[in-house]
Residue frames as a rotation matrix with the C-alpha (Angstrom) as fourth column:
UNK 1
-0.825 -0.562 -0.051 163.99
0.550 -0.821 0.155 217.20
-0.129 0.100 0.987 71.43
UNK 2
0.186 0.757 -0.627 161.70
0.126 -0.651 -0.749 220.37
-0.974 0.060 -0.217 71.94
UNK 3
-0.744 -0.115 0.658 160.92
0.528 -0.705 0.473 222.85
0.410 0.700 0.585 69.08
UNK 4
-0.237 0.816 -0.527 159.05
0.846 -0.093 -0.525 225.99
-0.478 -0.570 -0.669 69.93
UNK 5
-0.559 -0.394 0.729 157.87
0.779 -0.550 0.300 228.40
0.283 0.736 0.615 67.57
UNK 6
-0.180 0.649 -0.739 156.96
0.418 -0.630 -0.655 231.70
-0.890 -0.427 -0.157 68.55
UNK 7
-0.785 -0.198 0.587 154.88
0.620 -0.229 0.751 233.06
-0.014 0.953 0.303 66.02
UNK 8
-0.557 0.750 -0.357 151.75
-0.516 -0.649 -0.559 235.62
-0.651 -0.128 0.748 65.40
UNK 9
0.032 0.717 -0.696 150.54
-0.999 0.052 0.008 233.00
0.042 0.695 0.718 63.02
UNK 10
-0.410 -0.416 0.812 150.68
-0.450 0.867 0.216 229.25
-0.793 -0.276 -0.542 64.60
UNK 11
0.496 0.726 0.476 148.39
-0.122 0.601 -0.790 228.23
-0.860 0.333 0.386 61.74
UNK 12
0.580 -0.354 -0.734 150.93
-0.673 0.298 -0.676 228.54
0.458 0.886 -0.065 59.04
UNK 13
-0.050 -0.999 -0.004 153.20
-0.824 0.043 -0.565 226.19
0.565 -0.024 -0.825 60.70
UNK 14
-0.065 0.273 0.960 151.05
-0.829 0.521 -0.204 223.73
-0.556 -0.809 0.193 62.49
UNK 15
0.734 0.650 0.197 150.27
-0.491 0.708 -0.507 221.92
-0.469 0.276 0.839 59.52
UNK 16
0.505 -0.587 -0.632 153.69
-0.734 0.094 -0.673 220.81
0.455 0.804 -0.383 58.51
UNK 17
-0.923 -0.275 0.270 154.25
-0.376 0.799 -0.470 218.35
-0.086 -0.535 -0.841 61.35
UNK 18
0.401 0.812 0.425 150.39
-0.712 0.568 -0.413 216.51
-0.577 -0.137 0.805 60.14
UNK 19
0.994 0.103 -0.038 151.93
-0.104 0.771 -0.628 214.13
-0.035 0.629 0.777 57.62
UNK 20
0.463 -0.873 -0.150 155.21
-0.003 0.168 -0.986 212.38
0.886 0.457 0.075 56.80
UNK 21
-0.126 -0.985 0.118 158.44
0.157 -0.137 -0.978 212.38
0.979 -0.105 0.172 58.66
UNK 22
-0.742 -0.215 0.635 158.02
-0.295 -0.745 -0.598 214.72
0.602 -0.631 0.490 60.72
UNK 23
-0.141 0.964 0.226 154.71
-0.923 -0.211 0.323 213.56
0.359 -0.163 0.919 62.04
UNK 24
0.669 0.065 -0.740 155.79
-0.016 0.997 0.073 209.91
0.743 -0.037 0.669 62.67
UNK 25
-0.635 -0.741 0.217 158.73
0.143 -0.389 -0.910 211.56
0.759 -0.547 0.353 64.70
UNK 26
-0.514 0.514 0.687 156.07
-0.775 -0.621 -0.116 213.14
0.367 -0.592 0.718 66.65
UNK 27
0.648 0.749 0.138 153.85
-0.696 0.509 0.507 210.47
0.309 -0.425 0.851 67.57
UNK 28
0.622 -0.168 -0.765 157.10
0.424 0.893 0.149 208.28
0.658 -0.418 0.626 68.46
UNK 29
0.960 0.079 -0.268 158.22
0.280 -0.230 0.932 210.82
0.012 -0.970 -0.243 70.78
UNK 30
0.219 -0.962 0.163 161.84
0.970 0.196 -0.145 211.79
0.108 0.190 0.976 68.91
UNK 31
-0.824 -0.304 0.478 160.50
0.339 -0.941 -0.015 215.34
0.455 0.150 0.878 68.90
UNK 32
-0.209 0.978 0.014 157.98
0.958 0.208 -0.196 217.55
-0.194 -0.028 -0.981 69.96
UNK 33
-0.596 0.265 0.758 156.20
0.232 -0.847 0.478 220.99
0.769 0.461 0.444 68.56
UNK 34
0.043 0.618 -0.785 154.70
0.869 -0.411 -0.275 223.68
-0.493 -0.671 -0.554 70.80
UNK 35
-0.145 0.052 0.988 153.22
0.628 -0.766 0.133 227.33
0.764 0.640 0.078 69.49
UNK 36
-0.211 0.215 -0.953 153.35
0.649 -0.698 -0.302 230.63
-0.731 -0.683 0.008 71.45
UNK 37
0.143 0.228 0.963 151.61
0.804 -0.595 0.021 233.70
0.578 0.771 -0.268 70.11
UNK 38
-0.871 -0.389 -0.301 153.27
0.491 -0.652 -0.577 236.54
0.028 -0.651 0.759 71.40
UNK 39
-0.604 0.522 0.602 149.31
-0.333 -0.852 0.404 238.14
0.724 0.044 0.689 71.21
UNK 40
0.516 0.698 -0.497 148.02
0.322 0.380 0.867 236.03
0.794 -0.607 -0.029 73.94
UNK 41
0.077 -0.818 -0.570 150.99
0.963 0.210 -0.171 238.07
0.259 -0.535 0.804 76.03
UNK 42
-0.580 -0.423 0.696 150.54
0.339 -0.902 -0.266 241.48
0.741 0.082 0.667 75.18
UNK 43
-0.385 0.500 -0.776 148.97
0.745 -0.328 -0.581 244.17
-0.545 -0.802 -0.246 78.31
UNK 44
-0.984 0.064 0.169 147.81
0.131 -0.389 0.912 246.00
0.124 0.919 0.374 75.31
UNK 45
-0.529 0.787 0.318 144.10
0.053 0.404 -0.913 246.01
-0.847 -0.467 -0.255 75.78
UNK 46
0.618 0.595 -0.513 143.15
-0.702 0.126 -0.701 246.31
-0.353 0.794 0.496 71.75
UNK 47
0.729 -0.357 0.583 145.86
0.523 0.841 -0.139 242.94
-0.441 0.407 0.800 71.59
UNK 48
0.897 -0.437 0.068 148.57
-0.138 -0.425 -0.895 245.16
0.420 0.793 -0.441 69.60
UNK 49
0.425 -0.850 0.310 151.98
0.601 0.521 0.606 243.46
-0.677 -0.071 0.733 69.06
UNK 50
0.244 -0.216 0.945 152.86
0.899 -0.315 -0.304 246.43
0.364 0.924 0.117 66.61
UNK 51
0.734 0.238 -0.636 153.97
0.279 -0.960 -0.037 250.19
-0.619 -0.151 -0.770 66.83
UNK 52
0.883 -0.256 0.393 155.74
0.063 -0.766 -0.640 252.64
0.464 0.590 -0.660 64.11
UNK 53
0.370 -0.878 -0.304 159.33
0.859 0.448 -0.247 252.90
0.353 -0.170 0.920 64.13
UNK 54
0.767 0.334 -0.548 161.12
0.446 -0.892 0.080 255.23
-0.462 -0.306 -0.833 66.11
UNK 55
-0.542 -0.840 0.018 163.40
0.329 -0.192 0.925 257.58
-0.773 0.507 0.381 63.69
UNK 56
0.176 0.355 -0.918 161.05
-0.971 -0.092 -0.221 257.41
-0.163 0.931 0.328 61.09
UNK 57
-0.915 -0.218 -0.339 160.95
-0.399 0.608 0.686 254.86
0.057 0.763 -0.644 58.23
UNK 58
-0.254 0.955 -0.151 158.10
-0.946 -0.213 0.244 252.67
0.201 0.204 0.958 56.87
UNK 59
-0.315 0.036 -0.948 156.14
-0.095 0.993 0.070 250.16
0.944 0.112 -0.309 57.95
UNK 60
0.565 0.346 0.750 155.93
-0.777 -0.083 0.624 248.55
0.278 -0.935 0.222 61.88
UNK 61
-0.220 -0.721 -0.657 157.74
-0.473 0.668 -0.575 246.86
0.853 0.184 -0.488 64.11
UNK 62
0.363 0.557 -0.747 157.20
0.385 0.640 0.665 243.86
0.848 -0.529 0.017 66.75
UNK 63
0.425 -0.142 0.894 157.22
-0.514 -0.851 0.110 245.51
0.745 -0.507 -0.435 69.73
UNK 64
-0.544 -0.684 0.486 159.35
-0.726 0.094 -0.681 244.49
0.421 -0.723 -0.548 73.20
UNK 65
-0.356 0.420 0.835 156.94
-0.878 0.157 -0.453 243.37
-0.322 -0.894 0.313 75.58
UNK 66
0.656 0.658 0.370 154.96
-0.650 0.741 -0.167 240.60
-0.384 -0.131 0.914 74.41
UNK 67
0.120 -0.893 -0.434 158.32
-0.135 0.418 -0.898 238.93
0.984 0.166 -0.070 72.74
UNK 68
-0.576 -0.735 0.358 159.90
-0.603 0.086 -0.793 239.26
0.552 -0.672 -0.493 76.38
UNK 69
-0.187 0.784 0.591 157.11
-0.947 0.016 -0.321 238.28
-0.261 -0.620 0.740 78.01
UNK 70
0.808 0.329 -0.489 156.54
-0.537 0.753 -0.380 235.06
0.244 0.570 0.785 75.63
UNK 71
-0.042 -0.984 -0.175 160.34
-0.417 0.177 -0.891 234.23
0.908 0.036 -0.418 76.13
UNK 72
-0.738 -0.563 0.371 159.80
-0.433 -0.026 -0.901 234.50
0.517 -0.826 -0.225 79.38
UNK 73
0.317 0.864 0.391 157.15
-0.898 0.405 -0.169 232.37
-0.304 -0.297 0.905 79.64
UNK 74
0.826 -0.233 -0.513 159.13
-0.150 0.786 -0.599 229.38
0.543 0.572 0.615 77.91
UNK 75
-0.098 -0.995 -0.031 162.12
-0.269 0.056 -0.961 229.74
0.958 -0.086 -0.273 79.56
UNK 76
-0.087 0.334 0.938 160.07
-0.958 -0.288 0.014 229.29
0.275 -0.897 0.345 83.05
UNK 77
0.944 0.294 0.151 159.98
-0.269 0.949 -0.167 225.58
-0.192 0.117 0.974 81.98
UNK 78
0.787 -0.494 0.369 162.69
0.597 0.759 -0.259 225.55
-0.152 0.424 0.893 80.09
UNK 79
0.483 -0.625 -0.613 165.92
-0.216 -0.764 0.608 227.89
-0.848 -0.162 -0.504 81.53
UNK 80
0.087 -0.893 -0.442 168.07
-0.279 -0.448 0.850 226.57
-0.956 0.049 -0.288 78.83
UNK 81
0.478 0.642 0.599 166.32
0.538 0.324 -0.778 227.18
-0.694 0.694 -0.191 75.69
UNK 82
-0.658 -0.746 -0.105 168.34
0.486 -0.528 0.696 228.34
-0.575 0.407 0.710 72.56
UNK 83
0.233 0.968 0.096 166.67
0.448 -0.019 -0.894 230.78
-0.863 0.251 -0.438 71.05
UNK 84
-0.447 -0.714 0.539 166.54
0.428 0.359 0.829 231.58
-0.786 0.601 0.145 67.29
UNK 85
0.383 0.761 -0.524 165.85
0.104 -0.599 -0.794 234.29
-0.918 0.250 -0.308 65.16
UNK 86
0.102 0.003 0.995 165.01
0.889 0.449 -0.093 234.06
-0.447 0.893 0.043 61.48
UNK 87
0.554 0.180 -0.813 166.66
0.109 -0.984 -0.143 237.22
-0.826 -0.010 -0.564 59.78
UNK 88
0.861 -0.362 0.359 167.69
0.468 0.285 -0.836 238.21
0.200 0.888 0.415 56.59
UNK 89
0.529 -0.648 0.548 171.00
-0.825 -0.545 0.152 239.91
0.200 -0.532 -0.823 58.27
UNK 90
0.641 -0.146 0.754 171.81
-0.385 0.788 0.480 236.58
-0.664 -0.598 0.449 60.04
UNK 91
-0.646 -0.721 -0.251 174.96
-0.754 0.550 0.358 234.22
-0.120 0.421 -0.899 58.87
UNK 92
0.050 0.558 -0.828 173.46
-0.892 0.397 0.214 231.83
0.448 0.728 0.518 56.30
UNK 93
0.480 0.135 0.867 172.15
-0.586 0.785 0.202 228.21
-0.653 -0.605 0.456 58.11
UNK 94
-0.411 -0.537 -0.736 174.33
-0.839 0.538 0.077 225.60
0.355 0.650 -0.672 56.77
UNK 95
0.259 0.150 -0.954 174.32
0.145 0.971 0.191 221.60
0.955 -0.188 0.229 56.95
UNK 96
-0.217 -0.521 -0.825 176.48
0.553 0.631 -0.544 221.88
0.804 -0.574 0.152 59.96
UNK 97
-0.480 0.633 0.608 174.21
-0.748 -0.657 0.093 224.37
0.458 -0.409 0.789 61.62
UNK 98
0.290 0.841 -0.457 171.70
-0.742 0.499 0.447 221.78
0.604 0.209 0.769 61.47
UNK 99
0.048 -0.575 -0.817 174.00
0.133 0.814 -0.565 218.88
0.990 -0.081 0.115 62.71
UNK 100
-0.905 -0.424 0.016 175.18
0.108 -0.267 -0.958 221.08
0.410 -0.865 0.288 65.95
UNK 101
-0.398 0.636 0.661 171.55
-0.906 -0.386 -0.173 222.17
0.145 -0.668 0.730 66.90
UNK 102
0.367 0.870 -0.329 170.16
-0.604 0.492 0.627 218.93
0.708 -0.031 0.706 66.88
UNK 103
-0.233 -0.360 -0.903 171.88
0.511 0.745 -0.429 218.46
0.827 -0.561 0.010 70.16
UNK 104
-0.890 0.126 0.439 170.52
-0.377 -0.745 -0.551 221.01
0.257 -0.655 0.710 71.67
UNK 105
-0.695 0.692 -0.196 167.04
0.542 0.325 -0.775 219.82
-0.473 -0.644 -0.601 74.49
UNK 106
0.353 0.936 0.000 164.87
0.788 -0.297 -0.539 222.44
-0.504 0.190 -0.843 73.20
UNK 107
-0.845 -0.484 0.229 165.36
0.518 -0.632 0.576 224.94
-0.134 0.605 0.785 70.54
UNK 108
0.261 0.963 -0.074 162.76
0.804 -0.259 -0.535 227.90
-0.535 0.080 -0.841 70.16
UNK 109
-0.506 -0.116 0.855 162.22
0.861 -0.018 0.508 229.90
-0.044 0.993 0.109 66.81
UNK 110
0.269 0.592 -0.759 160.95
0.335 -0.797 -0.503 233.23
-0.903 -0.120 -0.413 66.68
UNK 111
-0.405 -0.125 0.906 159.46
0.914 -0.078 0.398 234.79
0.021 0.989 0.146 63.70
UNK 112
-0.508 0.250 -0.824 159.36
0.276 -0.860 -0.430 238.10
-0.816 -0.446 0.368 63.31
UNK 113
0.225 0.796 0.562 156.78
0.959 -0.079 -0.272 240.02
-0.172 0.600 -0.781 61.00
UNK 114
0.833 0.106 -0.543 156.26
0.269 -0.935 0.229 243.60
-0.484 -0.337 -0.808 59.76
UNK 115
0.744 -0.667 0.030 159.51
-0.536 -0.624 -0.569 245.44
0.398 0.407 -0.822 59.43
UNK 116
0.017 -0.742 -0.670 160.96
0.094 0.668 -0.738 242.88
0.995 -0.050 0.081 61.53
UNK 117
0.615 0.724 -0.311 161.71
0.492 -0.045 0.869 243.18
0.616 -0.688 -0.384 65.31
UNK 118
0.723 -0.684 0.099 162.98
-0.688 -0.726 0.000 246.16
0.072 -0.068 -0.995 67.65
UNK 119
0.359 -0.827 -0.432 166.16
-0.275 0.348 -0.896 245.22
0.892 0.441 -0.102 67.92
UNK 120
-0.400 -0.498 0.769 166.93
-0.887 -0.001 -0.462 245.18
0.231 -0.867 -0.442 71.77
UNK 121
0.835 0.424 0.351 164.76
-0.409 0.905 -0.120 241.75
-0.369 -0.043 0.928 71.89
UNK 122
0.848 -0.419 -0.325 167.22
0.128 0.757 -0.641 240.31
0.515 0.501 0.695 69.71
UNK 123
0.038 -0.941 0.336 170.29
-0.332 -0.330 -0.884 241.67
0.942 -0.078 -0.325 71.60
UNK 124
-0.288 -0.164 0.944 168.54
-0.864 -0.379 -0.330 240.40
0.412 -0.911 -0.033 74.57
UNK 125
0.386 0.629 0.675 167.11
-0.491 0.760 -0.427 237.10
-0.781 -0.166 0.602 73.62
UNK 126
0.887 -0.214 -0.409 168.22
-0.172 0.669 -0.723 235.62
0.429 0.712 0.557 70.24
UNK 127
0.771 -0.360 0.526 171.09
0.062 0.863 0.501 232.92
-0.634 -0.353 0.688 70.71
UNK 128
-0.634 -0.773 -0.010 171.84
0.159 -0.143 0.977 233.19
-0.757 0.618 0.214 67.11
UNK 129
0.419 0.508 -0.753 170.72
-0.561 -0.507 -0.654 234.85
-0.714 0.697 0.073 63.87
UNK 130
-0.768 -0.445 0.461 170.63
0.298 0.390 0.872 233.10
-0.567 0.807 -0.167 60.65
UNK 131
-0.113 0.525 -0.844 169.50
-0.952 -0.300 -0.059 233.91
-0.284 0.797 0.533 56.94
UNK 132
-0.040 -0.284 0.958 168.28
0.071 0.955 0.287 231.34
-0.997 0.080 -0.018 54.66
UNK 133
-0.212 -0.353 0.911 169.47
0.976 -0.024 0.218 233.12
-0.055 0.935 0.350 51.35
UNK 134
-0.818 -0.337 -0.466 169.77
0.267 -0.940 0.212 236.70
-0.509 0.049 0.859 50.18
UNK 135
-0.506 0.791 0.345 165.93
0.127 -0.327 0.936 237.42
0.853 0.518 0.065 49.43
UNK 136
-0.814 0.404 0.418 163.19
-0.473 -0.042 -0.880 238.55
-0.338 -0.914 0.225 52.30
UNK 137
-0.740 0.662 -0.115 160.33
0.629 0.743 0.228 237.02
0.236 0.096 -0.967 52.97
UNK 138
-0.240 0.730 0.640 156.97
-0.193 -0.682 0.706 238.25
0.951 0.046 0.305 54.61
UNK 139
0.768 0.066 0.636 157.38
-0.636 0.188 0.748 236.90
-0.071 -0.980 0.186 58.17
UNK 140
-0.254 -0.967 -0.032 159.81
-0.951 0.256 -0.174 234.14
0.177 -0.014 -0.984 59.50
UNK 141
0.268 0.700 0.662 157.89
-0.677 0.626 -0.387 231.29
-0.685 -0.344 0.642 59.59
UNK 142
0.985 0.153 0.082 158.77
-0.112 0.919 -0.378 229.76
-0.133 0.363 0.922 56.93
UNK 143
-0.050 -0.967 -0.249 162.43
-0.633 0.224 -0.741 230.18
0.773 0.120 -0.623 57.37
UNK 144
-0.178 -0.186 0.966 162.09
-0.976 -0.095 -0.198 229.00
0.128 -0.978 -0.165 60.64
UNK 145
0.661 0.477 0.580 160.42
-0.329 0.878 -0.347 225.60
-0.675 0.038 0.737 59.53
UNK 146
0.610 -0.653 -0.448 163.04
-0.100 0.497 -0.862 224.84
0.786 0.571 0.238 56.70
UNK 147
-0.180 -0.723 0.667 165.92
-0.843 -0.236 -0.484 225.91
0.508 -0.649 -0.567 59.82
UNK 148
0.056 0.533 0.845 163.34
-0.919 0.358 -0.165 223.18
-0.390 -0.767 0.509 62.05
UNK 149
0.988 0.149 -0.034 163.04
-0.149 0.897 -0.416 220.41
-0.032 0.416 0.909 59.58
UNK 150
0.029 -0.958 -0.284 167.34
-0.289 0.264 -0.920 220.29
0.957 0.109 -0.270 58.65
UNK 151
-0.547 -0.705 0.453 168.03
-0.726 0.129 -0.676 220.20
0.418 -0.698 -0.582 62.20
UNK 152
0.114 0.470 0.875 165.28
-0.919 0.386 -0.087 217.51
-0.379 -0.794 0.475 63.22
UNK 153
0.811 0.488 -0.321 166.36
-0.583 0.712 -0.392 214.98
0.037 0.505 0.862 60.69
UNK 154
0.246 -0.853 -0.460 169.19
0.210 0.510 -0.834 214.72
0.946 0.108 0.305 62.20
UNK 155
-0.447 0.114 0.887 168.12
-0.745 0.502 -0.440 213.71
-0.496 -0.857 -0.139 65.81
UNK 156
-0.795 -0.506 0.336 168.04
-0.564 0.820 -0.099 210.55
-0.225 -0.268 -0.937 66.45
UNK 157
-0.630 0.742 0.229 165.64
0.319 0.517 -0.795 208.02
-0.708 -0.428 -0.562 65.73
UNK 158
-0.286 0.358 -0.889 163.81
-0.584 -0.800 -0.134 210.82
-0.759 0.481 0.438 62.89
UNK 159
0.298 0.583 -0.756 164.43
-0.948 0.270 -0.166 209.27
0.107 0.766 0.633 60.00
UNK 160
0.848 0.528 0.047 164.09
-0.527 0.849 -0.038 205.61
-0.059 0.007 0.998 59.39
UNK 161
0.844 -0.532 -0.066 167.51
0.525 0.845 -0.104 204.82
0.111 0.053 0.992 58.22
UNK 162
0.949 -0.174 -0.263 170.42
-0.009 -0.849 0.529 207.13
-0.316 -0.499 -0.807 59.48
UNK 163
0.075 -0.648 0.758 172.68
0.736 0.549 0.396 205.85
-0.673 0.529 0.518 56.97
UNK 164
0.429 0.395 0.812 170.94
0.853 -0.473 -0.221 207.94
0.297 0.787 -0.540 54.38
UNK 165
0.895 -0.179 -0.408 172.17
0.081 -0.835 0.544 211.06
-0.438 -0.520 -0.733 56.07
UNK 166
-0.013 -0.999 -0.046 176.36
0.345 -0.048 0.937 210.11
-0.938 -0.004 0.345 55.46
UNK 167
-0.265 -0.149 0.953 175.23
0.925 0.239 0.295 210.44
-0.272 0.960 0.074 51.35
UNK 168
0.764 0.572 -0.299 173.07
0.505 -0.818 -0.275 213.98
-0.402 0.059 -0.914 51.44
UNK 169
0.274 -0.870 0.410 174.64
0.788 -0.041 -0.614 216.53
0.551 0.491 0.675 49.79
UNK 170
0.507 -0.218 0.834 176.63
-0.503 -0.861 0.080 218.91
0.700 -0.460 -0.546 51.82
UNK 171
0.908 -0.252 0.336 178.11
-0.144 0.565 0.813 216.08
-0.394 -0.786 0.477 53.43
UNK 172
0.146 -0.921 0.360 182.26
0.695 0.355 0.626 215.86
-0.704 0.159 0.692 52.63
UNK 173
-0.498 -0.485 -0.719 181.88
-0.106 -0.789 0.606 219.42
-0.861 0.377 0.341 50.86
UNK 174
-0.919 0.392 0.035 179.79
0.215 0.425 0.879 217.22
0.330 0.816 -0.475 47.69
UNK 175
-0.191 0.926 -0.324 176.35
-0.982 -0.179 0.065 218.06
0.002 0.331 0.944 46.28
UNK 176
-0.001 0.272 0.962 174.44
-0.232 0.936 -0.265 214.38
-0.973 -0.223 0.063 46.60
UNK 177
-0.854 -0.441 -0.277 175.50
-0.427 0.289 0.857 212.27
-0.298 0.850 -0.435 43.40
UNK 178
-0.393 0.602 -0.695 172.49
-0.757 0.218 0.617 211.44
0.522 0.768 0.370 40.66
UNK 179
-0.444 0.415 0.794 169.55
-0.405 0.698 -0.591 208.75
-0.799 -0.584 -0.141 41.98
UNK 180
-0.516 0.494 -0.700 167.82
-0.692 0.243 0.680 206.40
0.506 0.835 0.216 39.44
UNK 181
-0.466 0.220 0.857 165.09
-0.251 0.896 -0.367 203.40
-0.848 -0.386 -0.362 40.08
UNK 182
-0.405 0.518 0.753 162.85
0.646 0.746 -0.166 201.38
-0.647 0.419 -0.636 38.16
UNK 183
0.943 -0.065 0.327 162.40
0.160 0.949 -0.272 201.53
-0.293 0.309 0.905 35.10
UNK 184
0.008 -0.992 -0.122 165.70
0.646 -0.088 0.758 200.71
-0.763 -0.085 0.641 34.22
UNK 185
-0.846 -0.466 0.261 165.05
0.521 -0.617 0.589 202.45
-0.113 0.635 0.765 31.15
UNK 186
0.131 0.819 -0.559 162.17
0.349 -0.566 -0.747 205.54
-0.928 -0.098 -0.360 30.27
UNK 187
0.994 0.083 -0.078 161.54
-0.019 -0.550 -0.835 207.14
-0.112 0.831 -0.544 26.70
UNK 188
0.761 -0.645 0.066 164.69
0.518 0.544 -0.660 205.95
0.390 0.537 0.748 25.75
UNK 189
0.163 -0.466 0.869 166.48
-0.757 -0.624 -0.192 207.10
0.632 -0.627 -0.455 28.68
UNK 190
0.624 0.309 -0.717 168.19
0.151 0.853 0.499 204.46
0.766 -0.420 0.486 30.30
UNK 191
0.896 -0.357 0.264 170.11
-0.214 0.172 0.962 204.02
-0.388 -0.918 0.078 34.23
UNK 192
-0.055 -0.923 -0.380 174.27
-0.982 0.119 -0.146 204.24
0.180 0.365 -0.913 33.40
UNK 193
0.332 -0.297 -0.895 175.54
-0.121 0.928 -0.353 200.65
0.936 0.226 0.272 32.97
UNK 194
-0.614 -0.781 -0.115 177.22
-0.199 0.295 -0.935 200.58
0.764 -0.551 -0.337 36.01
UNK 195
-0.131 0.643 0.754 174.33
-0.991 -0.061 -0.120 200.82
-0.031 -0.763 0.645 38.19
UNK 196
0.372 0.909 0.189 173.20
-0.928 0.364 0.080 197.54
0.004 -0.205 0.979 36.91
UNK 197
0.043 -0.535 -0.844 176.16
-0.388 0.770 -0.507 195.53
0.921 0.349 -0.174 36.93
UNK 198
0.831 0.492 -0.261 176.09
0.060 0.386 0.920 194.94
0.553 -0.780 0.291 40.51
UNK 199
-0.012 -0.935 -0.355 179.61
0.899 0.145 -0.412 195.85
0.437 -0.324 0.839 41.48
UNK 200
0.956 0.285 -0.070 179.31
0.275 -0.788 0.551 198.48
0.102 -0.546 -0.832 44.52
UNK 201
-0.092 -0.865 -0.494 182.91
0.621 -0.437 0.651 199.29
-0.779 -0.247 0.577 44.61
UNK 202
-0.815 -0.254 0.521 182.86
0.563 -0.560 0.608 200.75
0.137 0.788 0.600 41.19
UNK 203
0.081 0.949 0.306 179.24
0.724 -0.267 0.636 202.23
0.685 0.170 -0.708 41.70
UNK 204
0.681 0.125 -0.721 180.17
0.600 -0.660 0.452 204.02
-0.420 -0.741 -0.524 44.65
UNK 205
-0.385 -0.827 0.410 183.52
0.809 -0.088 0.581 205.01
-0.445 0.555 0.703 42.52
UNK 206
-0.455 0.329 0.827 181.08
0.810 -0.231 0.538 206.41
0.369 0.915 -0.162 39.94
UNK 207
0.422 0.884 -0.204 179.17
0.803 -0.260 0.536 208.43
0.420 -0.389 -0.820 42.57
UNK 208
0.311 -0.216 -0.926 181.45
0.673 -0.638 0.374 209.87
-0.671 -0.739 -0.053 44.07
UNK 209
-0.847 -0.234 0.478 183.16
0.531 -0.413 0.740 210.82
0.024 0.880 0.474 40.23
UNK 210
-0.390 0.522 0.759 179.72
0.621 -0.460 0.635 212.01
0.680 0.719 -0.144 39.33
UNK 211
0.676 0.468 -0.569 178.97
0.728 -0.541 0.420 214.15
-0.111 -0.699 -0.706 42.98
UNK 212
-0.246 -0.755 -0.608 181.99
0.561 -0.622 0.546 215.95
-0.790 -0.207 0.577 41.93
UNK 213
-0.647 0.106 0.755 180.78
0.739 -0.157 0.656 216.51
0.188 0.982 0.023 38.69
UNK 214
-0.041 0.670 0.742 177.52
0.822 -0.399 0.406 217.98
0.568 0.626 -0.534 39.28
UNK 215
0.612 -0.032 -0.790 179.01
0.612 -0.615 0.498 220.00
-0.502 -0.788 -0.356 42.40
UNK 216
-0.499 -0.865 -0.047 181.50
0.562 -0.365 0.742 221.74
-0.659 0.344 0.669 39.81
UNK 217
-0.476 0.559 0.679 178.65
0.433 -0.523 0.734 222.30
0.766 0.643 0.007 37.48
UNK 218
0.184 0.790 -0.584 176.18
0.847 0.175 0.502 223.52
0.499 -0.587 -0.637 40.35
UNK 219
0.933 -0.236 -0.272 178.39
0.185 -0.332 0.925 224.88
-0.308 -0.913 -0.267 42.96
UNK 220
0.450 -0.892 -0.034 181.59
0.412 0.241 -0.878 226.13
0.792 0.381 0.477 41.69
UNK 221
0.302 -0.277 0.912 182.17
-0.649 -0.760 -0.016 227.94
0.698 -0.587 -0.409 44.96
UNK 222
0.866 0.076 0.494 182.05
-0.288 0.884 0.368 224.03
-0.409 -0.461 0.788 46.88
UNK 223
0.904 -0.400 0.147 183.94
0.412 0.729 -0.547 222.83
0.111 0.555 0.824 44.20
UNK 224
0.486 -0.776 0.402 186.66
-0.404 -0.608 -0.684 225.55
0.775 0.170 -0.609 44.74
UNK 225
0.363 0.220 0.905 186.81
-0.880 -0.237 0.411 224.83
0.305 -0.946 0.107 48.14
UNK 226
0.947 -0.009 0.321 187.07
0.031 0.998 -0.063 221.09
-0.320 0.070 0.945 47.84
UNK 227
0.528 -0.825 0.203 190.38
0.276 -0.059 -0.959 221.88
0.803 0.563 0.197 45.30
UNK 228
0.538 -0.496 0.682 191.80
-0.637 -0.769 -0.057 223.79
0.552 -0.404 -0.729 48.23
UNK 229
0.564 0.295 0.771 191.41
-0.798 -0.042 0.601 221.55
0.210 -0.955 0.212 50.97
C-alpha cells in the first residue's frame, strides 16, 4: 500500500517512518511513503504557495494551482488515488475509518497550512474530510500521520501479530481492558489473582468485565451505545 503526503514541510513527517513499526513495514515492502511539496509546483517565480483571502479575514490561504498541479502530478501514476484532507470541519476519523482505508492501493494526505486551503481544491480533489478532535492545529501534518499510522496497522503483514488488533480498544464498541507483566507485584501493587491462576476462560471473562468497566468510566458515550445495541 502507497501513502503520499502532500505537504509544504516533508521534514516534519519523514522522520516518523525511521524507526519501529512503521519502518520495518517499509523495508519489507507492506507499505510505502512518498513526499510532494506543492512548492516545487508552483509557476510563481518568488515560489509562493500563499495569497490573502478573498472577502477579507486574517491570515493566508494555500492557493489553487500548485495543490492541482501536485494532485495532478500523482494521479499521472496513480489515476485512482484517494485523496485526503486533514480538517478541523471534517467527520471525526474513527477505528473503522482506519479499517476501510487500509484497502485502499494508494492513499494521499494533504496538509493544509495557514488559514487552511481555498476551498474549490477541496471540492475538487479531497475524497474525504476528517477531523481528529475538536481543537486546531498549525498545519495538517500531524493529523495526517496519526490518520496514516491507524490505517497502516491494519494492512497486512504491518504488525507482527494480527491477532493483537481483534483486542484494541474500539474494537466491539470496548475501550482495550487493563495490561499487566512482570513484576507480578511493584511497591505493593500486585497483578489481580486471576491473571496468575492460569485459567484463560475466566481471564478473558475478567477482561472483558473490566473493558466494560473502564469504557463506562472513560467513555460514557461508548458505554451508552453498547446498552442500546
Amino acid at each position: 500500500m502507497k501513502f503520499s503526503f502532500v505537504t509544504l514541510f516533508p521534514s516534519i513527517v519523514e522522520g516518523y517512518f525511521s524507526d519501529s513499526i512503521l519502518s520495518r513495514a517499509i523495508e519489507k515492502e507492506y507499505i510505502s511513503v512518498e513526499f510532494y511539496n506543492p512548492r516545487n509546483y508552483t509557476t510563481n517565480k518568488h515560489l509562493k504557495v500563499d495569497e490573502p483571502m478573498i472577502g477579507g479575514g486574517a491570515g493566508m490561504l494555500m492557493t489553487l494551482q500548485p495543490l492541482f498541479d501536485t494532485i495532478k502530478a500523482i494521479k499521472k501514476s496513480s489515476p485512482k488515488a484517494h485523496v485526503v484532507v486533514a480538517t478541523p470541519v471534517g467527520k471525526p476519523f474513527k477505528q473503522n475509518d482506519a479499517k476501510r482505508l487500509a484497502k485502499k492501493e494508494h492513499i494521499v494526505f494533504v496538509s493544509g497550512r495557514y488559514e487552511g486551503i481555498d476551498e474549490r481544491f477541496i471540492e475538487e480533489e479531497a475524497d474525504e474530510l476528517f477531523s481528529v478532535g475538536d481543537f486546531i492545529l498549525t498545519g495538517g501534518e500531524l493529523p495526517s500521520l496519526m490518520m496514516c499510522d491507524a490505517i497502516a496497522r491494519n494492512v497486512e503483514g504491518v504488525l507482527g501479530n494480527s491477532d493483537s488488533l481483534s483486542v484494541e480498544s474500539f474494537e466491539e464498541s470496548l475501550l482495550e481492558a487493563p495490561s499487566f507483566s512482570k513484576p507480578k507485584v511493584y511497591n505493593e501493587i500486585a497483578v489481580p489473582q486471576e491473571f496468575l491462576k492460569g485459567n484463560h476462560g475466566k481471564i478473558s471473562d475478567l477482561k472483558n468485565a473490566m473493558a466494560k468497566c473502564k469504557t463506562q468510566y472513560f467513555r460514557p458515550d461508548m458505554h451508552k451505545r453498547l446498552k442500546e445495541s
